[in-house]
BAGUMI-853145 format. One record per atom (N, C-alpha, C, O, CB): x, y, z; residue in one letter. Coordinates in steps of 0.02 Angstrom, whole numbers, plus 50000, padded with zeros to 5 digits. Glycine has a CB too. Layout:
N
XYZA
...
// end
This chain:
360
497714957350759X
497354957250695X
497744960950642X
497714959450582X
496644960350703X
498104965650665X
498334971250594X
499064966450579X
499394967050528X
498564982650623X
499204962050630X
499984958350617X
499924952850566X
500334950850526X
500324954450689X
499144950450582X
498734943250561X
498684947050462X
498874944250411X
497614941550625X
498384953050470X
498174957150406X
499044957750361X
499094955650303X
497744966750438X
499484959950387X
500094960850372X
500454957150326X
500674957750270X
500364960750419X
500414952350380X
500794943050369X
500204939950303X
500584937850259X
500654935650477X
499754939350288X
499254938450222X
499404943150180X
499114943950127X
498484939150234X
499664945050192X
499814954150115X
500354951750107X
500394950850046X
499894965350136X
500824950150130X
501544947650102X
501474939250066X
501674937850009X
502164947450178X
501164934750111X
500844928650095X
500444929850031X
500604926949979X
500394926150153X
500034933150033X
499724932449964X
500394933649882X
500194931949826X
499034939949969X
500824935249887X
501094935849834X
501434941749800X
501894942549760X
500714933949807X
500754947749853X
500834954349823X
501834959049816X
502234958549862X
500224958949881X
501974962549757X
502274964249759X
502464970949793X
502544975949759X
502284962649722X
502524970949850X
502364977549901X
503014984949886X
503044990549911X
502464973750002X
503514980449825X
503734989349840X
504324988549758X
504514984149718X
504384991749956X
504384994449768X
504504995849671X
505074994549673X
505304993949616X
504405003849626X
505624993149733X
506384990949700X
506394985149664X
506074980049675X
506944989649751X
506844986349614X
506954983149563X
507584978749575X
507554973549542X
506984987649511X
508224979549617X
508694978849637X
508824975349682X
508894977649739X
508844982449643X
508914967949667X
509224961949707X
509414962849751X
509964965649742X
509634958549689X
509264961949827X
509544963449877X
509904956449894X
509714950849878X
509074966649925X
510504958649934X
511054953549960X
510604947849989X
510054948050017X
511614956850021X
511134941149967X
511004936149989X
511014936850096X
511504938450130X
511564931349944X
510344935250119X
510324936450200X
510894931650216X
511084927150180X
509524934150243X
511244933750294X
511604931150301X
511144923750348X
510734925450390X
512144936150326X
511254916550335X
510884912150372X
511054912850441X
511634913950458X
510954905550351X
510394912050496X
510604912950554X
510924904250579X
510784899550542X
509934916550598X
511294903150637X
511574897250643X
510904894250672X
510624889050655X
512284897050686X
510734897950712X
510194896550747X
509384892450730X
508974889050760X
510124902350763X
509484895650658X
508504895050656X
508444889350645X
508764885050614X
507994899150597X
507894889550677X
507494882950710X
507314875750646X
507444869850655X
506594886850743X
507034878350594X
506854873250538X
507664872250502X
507744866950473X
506174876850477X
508094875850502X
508784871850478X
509074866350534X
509454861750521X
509444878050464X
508884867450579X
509074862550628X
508924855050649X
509234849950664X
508964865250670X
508094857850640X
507574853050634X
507724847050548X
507674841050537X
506754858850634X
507924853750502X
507924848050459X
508634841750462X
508674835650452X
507874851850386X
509124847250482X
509844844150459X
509784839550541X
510334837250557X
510684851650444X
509424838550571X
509544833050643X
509034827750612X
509054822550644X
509264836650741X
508604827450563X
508254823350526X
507544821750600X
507184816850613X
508864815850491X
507614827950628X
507064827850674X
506354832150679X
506174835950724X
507364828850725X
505994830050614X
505644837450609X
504854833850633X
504454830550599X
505684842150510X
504794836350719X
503884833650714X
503574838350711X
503724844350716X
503494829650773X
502894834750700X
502404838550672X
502044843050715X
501964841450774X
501984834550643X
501704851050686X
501684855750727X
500794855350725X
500444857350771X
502144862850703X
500524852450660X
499944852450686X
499534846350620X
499754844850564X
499654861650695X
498894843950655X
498754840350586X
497934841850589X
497594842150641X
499004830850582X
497764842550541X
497124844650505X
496964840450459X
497224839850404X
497134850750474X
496224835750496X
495944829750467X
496304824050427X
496094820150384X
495484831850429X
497044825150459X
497524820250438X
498084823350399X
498544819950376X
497204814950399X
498034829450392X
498264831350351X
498934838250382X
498844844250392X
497634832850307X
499714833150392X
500124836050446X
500724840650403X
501074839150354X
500454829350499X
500664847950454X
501094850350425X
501794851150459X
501794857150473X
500844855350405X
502154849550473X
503014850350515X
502984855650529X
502804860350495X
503764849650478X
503154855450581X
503684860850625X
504334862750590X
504754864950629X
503964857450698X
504544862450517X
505334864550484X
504754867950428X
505064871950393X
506104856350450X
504124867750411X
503954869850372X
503584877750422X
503534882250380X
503574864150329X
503434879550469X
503044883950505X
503844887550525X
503864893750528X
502434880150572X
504214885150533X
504734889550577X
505144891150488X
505374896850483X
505354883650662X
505184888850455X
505574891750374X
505034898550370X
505214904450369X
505454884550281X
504504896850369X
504054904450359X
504124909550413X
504284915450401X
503224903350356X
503994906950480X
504284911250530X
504834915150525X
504824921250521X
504394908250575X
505294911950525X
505974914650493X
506044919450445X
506364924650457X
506294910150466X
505724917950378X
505554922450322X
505294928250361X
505624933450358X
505014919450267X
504844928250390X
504404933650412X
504824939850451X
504784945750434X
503824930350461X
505274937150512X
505314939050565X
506054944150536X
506124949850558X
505304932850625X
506634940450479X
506814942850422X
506604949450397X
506874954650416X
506674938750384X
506034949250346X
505724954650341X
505724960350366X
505934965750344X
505374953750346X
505424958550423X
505144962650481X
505864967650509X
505884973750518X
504804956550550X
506414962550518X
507004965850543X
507384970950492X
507624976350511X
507484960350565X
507414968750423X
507554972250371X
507184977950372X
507494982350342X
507464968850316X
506514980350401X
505944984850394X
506264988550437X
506164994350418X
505194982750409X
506784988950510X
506854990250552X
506424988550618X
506584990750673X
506944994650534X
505914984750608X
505754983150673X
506194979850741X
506764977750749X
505294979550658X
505954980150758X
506184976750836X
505974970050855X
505384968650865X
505904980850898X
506534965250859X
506084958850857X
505964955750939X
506484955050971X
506494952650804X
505604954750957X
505284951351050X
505204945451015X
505064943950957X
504364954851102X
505364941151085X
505244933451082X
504504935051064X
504214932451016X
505394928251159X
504174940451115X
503304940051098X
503034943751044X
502504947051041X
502864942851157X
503554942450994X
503214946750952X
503404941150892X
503104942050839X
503484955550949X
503764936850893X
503954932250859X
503584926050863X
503524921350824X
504524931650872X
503364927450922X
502784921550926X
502004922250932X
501544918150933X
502924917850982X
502044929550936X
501384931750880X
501364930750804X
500854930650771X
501284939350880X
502114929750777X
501844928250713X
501934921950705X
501734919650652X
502114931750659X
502214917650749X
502334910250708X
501274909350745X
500894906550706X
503334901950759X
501064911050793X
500274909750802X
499754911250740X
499244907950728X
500014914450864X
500004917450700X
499834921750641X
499854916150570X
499414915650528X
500474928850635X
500424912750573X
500784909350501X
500544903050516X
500514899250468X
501714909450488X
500344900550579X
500054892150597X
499284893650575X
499074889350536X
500134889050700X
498784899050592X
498204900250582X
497944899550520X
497464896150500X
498114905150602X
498574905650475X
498794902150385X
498724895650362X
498284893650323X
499534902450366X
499004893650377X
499284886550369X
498604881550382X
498364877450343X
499964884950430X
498394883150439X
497664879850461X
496954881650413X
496394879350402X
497484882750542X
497274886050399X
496644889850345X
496694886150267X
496254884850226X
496834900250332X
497404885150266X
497514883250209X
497374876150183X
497324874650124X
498064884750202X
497324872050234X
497234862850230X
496564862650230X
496294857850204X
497554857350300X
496144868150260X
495384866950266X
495044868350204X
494624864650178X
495064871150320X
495294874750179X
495234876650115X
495154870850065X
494674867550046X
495794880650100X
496014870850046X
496174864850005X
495754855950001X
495704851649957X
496894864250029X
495564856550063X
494824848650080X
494164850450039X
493774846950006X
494424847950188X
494174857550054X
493504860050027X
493464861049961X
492884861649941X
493304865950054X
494014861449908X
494184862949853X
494364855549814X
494314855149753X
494714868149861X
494564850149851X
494534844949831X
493734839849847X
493564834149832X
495174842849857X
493464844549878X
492814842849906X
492244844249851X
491804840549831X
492674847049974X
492374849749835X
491904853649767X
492364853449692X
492334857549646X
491744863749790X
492754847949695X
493194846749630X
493434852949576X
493374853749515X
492774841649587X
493754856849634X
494094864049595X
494844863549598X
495134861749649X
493884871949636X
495084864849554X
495974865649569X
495954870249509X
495434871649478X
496614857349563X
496634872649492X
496994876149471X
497414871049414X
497624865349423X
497334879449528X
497434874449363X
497674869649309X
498594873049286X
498744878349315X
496974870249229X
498874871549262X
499664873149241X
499484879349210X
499754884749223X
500114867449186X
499124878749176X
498894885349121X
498824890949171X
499294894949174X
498054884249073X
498404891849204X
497974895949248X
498684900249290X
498864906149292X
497364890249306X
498934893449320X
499714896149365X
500114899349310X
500194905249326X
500284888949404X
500394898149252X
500954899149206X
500614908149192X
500954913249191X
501004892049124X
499914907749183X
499474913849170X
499704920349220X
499914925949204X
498634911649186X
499574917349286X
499484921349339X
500414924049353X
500594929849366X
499024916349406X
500754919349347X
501474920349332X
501734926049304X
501964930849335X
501684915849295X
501664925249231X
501934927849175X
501664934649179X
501954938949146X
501784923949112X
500934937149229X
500604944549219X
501084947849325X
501224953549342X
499194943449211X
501164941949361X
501644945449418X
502504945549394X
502984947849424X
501564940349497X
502444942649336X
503374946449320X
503324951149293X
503754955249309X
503964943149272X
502874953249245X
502774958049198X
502584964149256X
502864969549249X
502164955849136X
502174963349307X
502254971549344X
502894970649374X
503104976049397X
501624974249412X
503344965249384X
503904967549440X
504434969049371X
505044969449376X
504224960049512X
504114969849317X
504734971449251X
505354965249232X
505244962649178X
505264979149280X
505834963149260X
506334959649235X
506214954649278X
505734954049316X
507014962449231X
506894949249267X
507114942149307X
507384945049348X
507234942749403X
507564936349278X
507864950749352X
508164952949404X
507494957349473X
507674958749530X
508784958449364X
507064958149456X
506614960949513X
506294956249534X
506034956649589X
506144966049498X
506214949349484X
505704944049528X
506074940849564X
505844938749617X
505274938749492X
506864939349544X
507374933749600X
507294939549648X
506854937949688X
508404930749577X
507504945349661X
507624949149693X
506704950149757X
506664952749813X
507934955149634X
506364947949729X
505894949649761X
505894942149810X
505914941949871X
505244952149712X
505864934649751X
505954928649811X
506314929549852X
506074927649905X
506164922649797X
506954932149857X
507344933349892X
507154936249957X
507234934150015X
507684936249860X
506854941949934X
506514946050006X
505984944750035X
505854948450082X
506354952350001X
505564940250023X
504944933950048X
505434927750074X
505294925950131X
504334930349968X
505844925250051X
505994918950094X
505884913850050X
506044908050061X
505564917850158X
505624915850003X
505574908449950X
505734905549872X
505884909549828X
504964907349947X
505704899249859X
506154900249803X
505454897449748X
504884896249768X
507034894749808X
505684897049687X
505114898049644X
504894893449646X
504624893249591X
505134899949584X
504714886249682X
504374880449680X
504004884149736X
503534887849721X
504734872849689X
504164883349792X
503654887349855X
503404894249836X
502954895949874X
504104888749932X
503514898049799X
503324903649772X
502624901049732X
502074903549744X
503934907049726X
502734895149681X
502384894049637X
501674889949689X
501084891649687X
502854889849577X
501934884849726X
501474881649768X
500794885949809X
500194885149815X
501954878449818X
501324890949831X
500874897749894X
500334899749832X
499774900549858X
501554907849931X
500324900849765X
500134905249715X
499574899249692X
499004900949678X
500794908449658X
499694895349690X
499364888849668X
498734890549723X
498154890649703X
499884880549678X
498884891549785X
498514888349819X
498084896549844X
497604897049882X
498954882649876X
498394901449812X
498034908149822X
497484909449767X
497094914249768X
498574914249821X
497514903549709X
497184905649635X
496484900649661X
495914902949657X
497754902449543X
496634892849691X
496274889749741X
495744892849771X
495134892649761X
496644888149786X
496114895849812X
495684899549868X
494904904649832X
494304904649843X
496334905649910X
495484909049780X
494904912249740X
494444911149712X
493984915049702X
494984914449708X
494484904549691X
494054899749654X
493434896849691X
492844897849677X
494484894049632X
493714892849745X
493134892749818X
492744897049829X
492134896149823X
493384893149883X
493144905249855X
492624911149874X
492164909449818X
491634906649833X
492924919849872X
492334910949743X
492014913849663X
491214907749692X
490614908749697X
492744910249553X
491694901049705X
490944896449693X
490604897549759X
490114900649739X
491034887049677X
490564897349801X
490084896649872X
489944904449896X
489644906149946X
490544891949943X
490224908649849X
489814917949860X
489184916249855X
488994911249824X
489944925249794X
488764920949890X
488094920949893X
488094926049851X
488514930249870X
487734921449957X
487744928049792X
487724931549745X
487034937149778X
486454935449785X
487644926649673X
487324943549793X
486794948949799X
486764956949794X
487364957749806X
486574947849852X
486584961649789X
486624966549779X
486204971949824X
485644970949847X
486554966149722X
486624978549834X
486484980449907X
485684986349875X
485624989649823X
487424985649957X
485364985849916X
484984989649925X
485154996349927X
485714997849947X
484724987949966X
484575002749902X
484385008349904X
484675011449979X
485145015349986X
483635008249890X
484265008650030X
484185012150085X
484815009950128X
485045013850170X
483485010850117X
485205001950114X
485935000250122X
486345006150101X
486485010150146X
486154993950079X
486495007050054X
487165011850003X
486755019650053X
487115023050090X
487025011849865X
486155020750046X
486195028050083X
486265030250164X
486335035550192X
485595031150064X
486185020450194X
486495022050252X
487305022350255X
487655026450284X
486255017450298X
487435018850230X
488345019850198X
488535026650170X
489135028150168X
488545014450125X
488145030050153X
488385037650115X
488375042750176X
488845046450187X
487755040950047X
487745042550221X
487705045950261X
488325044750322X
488635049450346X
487035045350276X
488425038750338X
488805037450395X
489725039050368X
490205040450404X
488585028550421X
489705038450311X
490485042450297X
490375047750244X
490605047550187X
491155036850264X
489895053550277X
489855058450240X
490325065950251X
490305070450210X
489195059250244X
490625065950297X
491385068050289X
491915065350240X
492215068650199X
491665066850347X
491975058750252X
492555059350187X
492205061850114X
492615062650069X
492935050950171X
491635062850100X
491625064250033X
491625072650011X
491505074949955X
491005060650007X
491815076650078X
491855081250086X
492645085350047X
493225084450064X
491695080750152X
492405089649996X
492995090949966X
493105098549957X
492775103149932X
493025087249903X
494005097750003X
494015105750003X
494245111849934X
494385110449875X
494545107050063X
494235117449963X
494445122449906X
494945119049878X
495225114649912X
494675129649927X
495155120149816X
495645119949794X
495945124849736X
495605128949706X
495615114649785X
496465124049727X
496645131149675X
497215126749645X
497665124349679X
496945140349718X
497155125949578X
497815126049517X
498275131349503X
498025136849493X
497555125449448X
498775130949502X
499325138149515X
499805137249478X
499915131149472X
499685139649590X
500315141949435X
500855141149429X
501155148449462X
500895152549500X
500975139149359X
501895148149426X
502465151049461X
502905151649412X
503015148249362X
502735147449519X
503305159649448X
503835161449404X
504425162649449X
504455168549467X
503655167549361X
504995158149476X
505455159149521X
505925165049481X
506125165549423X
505825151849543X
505995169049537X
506865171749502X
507415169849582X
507305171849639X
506895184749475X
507775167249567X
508115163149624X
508595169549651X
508805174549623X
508595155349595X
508645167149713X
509205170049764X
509555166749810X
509175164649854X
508995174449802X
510175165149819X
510475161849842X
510465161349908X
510265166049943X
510875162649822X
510685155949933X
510525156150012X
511245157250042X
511785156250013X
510135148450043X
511145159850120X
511935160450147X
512485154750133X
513045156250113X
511925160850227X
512325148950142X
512525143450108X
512935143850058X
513485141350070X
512085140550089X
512845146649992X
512965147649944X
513355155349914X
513885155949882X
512425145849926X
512725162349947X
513335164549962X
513435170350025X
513045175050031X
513575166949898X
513815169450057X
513745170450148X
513765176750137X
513475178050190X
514365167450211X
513915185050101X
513915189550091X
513165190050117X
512795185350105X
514165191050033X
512965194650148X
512385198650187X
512005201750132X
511455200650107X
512665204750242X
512525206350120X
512355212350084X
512155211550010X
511665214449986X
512915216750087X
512665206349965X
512525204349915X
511925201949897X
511595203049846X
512885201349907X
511785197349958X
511025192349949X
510355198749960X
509785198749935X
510965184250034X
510645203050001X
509925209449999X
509875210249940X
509365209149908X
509975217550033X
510465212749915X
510475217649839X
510255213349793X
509765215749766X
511235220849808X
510445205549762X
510105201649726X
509245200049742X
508835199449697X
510515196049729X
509095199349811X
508445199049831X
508015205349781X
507595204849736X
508435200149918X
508415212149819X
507875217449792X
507795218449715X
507275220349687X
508065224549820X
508485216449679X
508325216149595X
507845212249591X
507375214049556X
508875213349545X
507805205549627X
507205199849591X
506775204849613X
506605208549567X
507025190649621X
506565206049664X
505865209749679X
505605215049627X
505015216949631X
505935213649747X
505915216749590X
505805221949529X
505925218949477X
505715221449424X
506205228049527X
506305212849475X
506065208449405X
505665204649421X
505835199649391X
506535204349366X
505065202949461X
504355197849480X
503895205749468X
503315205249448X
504295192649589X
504155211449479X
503435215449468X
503295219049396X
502755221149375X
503385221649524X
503975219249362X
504095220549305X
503435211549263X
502865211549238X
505185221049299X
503865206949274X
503345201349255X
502615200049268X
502235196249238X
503565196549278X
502445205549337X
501805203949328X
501385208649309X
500785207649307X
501585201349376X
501685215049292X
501425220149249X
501155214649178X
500575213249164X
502125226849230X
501935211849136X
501725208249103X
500935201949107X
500405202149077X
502295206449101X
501145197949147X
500645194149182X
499875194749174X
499375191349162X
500775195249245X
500075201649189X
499205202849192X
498955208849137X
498545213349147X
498955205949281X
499285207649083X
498965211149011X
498605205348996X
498725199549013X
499535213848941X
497805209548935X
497565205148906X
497915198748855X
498325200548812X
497195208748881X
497775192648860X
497925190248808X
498675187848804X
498915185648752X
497735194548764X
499165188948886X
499725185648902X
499715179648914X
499355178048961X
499975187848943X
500075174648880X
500245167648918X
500515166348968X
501125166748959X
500555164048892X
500375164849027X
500815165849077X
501225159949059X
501795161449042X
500515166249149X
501095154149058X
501665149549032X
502145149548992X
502625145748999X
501525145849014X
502075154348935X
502645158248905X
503195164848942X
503675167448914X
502265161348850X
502955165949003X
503275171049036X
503925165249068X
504535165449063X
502695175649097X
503365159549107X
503765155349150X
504405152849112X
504975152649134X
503335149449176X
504195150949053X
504585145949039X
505135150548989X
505465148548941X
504155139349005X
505095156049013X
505635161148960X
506085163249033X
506705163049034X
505125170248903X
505715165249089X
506055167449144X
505985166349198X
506205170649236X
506075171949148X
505685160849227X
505715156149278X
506415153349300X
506775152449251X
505315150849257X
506675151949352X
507185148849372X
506995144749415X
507305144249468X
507635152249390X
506545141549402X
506215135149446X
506185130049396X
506135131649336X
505405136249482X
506225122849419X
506175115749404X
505305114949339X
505215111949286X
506095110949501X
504735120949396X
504305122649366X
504205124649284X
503685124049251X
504205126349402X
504875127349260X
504815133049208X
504815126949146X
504365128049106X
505565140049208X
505165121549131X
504895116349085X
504005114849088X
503685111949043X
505325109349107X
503785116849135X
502995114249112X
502305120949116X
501695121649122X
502745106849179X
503035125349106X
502605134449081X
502605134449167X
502045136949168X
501445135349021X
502685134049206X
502585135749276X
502065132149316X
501755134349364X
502435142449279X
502045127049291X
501305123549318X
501385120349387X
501825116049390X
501005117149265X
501115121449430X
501125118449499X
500745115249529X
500805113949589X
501185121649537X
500125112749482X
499775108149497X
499175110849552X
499175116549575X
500245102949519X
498725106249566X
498085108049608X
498535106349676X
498865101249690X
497245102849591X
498395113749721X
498425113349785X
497605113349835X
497025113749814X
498905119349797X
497805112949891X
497185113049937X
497165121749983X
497405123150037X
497315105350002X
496845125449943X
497045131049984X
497495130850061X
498065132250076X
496405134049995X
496835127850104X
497215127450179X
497785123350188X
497935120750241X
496775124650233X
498135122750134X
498835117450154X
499355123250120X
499975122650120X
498875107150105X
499025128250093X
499705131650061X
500135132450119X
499935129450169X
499595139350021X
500815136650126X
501265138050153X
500935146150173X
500685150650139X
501915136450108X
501075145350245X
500945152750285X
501065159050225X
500625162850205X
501605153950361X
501585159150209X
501665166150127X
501455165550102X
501325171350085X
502075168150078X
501055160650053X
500785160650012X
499875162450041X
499545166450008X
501035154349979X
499655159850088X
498845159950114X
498535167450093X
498065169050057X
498785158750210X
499025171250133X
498565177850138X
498665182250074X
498465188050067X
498765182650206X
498985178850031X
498885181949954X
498355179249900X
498085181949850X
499555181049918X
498295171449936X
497965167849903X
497065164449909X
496655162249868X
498425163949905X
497075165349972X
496515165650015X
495925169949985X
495835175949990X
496735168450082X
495505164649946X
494975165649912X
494935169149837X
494525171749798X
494645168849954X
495665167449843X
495865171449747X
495335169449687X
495045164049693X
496755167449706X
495215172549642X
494975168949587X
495195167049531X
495765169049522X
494595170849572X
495005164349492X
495445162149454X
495535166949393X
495095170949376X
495275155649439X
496145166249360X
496525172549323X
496935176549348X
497345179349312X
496165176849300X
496925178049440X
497165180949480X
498015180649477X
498345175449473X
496845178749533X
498245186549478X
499145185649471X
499145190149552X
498845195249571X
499715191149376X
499735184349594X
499765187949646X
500615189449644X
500925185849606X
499415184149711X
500975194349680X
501755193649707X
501615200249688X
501155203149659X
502475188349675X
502485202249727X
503075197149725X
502995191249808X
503095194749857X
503965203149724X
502895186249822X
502975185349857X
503885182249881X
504295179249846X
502425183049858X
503935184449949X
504715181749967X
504545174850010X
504105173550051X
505245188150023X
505175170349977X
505115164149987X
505915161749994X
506385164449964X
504655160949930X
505975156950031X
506755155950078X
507335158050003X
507765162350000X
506905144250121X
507065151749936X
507515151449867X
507515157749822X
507915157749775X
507225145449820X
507085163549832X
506835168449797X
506415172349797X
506285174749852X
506755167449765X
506015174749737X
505495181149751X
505105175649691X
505395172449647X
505765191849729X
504285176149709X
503945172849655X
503405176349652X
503145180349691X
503825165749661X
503195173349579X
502525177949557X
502285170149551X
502635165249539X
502505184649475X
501575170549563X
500925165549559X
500245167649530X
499845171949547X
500755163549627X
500245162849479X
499525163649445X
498985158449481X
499165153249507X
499575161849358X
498275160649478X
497685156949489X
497495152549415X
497125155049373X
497075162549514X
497795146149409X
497605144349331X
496905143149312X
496565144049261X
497945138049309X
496775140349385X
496075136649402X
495745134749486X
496055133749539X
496165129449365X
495075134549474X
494675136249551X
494465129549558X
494525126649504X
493945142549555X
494175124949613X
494055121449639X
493545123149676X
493755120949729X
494465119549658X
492885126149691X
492695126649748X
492495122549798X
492205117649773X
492385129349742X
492515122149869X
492475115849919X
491715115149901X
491325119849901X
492675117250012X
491585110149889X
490915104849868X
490945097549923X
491445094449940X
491035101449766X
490485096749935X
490335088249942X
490195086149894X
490035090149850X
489825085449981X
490195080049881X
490085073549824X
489505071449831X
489515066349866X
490545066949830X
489105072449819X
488285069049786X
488215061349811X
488715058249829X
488235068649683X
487655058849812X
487705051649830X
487635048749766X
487785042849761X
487175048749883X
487435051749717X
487385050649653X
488275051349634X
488515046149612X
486795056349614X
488615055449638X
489255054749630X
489655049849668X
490265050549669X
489475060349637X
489385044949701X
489805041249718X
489585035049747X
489865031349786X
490165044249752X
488875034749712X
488435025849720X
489005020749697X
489175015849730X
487605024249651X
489255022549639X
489575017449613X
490245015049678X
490155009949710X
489865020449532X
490765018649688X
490925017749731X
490675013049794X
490985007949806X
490985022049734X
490185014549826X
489735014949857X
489755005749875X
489925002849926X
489135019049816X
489515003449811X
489354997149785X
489724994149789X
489654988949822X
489174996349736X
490304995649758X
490954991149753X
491144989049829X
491274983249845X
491614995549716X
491144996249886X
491294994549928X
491104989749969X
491464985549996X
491324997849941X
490284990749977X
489784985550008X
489834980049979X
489774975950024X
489084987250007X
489954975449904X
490164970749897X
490774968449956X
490744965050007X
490284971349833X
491344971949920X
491954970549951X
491914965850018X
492134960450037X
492274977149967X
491464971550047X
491434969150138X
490964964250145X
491024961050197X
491164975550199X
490354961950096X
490184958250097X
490424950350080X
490224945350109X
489864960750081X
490864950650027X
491344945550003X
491874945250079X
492064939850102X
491784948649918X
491944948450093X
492504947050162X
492194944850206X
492504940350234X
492884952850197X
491604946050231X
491244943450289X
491154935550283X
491174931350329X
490544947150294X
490984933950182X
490864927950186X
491384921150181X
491374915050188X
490434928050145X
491794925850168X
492284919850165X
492694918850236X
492984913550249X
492844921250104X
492684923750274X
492854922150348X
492464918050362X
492654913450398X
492834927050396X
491694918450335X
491134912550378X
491314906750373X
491314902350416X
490394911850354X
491584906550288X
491674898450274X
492194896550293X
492184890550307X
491654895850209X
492774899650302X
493474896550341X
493334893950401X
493504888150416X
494034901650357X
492994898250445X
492744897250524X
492134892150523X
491864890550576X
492464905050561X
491924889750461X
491414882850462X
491894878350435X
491774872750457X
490634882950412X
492234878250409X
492854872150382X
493104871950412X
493494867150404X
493294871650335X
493254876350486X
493764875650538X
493604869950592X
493914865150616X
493834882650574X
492894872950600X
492424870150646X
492314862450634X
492434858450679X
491754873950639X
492094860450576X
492054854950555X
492424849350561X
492244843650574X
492014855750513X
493164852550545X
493994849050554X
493924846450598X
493374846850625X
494654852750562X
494484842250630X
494804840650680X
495564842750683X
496034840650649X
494694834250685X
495544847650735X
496174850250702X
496444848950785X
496104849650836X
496164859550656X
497334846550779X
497564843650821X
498354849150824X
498834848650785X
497544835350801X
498284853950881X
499114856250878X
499524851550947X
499484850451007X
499204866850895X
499944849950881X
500584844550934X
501094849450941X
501584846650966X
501004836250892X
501224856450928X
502034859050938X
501664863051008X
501204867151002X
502524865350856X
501934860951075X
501744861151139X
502084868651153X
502214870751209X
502004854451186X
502184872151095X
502264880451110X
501794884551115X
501734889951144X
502594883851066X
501414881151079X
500574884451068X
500464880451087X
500764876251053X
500134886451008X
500224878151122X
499474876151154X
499224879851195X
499654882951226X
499414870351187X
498714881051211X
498304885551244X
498184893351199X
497794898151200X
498684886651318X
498774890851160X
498344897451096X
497904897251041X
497714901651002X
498764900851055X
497764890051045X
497154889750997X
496764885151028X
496844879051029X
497284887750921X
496324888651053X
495734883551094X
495124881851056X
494654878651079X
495424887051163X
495144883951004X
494844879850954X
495044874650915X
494654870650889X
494664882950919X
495564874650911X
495914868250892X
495884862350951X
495724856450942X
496704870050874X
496034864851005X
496004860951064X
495354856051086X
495334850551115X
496104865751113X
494834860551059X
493984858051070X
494134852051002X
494354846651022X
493134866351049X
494064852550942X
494374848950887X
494664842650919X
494504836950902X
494934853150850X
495114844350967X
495364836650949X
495074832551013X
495254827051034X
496334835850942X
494574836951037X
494134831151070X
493744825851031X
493524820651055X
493624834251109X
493704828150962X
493114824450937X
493384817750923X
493024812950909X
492764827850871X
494104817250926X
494504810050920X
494174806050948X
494354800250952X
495184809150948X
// end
């Protein structure tokens, strides 16, 4: 199921990762199966759905794409793991002809506009021409089959949109849903902090023993000298940082953002452990230096209200409700079909297809 979930997240279109940068043309294997099939002008058919046949050069080109992927990812490729996905990409494929009957059944398609629409807003997040070739590239497909898969994903949406059962979850629904994941809404301490590094070099840098003590112990008397400062009325600490900080920190006054108390770093806990806010703690010693730390701001650990998070709540229980139903209707358009697998690699892996083509 999570391979079946996988293989649809790449299929759908989505742009799964922020390089921008054309990766090399793959090298073609001699081997794969749909170049072979095509160039011997021998391509039969792997399965047909109410007449409607898709080749064996068209299931093994996606296979291929996939298994690609997958190896680029570093996986490990098994014959049985390769033929978990060509079972994964035929199921696709089967989903997709039943669909498409049903969509020509309830007179829905997708118009040029709609595609050119849906286009022009997936180049614009992948930014240039150079990130979208670069992205067909790393799917397996070129912009007619790019455009076709997308055609038939805008399709699909259109189907769910019309045959949803339109409803909204109940009171005592959403508060059995609140109660049963009422840990995750559980939220711990947290504390906003900045920092004032004064750096010390590491042996690395400079292997003298003695030197690195003697620079250590000056910072230690320039972090307490600063937090004398620190903690007068009416000091900015972000004006301290950003005058004498030697951290990356000191451009944004020393700001270090909201931590989770229990995730600080062992040195930091037992200075910080239940601080309040305004609190200036150090010098503390740390591998790069000696630092001083302010409490900017408190967090206290709270749970989230069911009122703080109905909305949520809702969205979610839709969600799963929209998913339940459109599995129903695939698995009733499935049912309905006559669906016939002729590529004698699978057979016996879809015995629902198999019942299907009794009805011949």
């Amino acid at each position: 199921m999570r391979l079946m979930l996988l293989l649809l997240f790449v299929l759908s279109g989505v742009a799964c990762t922020g390089n921008t940068e054309a990766p090399a043309e793959p090298e073609r294997d001699p081997a794969d199966p749909s170049r072979i099939l095509r160039e011997a002008n021998d391509d039969p058919v792997a399965v047909r759905i109410d007449g409607v046949v898709v080749l064996r050069s068209e299931l093994e080109t996606r296979v291929q794409s996939q298994v690609e992927q997958f190896r680029r990812a570093g996986r490990s490729i098994t014959q049985a793991f390769e033929d978990s996905i060509r079972v994964a990409l035929l199921h696709h494929l089967i989903d997709r002809a039943v669909l498409s009957a049903e969509g020509k059944r309830l007179a829905i398609s997708v118009s040029a506009a709609e595609l050119e629409h849906h286009e022009k807003l997936f180049r614009q997040r992948l930014g240039n021409q150079e990130a979208f070739d670069g992205y067909l590239l790393r799917i397996g497909r070129d912009l007619e089959a790019w455009q076709a898969d997308q055609t038939q994903h805008l399709l699909q949406a259109k189907i769910f949109e019309r045959t949803a059962q339109k409803s909204e979850p109940s009171e005592a629904e959403l508060r059995k849903r609140y109660a049963s994941q009422e840990k995750r809404y559980a939220r711990a301490r947290r504390l906003r902090l900045a920092e004032i590094l004064i750096a010390v070099p590491n042996s690395d840098a400079l292997p003298d023993k003695a030197k690195r003590e003697d620079l250590r112990a000056k910072a230690n008397l320039q972090i307490k000298r600063l937090m004398s400062k620190a903690r007068r009325p009416g000091q900015r600490f972000s004006k301290l940082a950003a005058a004498h900080s030697q951290s990356l920190s000191a451009s944004r006054g020393g700001d270090l953002g909201w931590r989770f108390e229990g995730s600080l770093s062992p040195a930091w806990q037992p200075l910080l452990k239940g601080s309040k806010k305004g609190g200036v703690v150090g010098p503390i010693d740390s591998p790069d230096g000696q630092r001083l730390i302010k409490v900017v701001a408190v967090e206290e650990a709270h749970h989230l209200s069911f009122e703080d998070v109905r909305v949520e709540l809702a969205r979610s229980w839709q969600a799963r409700r929209s998913a339940e139903q459109e599995r129903a209707l695939v698995a009733k358009l499935r049912a309905e079909a006559t669906i016939v697998v002729e590529d004698q690699r699978l057979k016996g892996r879809f015995p629902g297809a198999e019942t299907s083509a009794a009805k011949q």
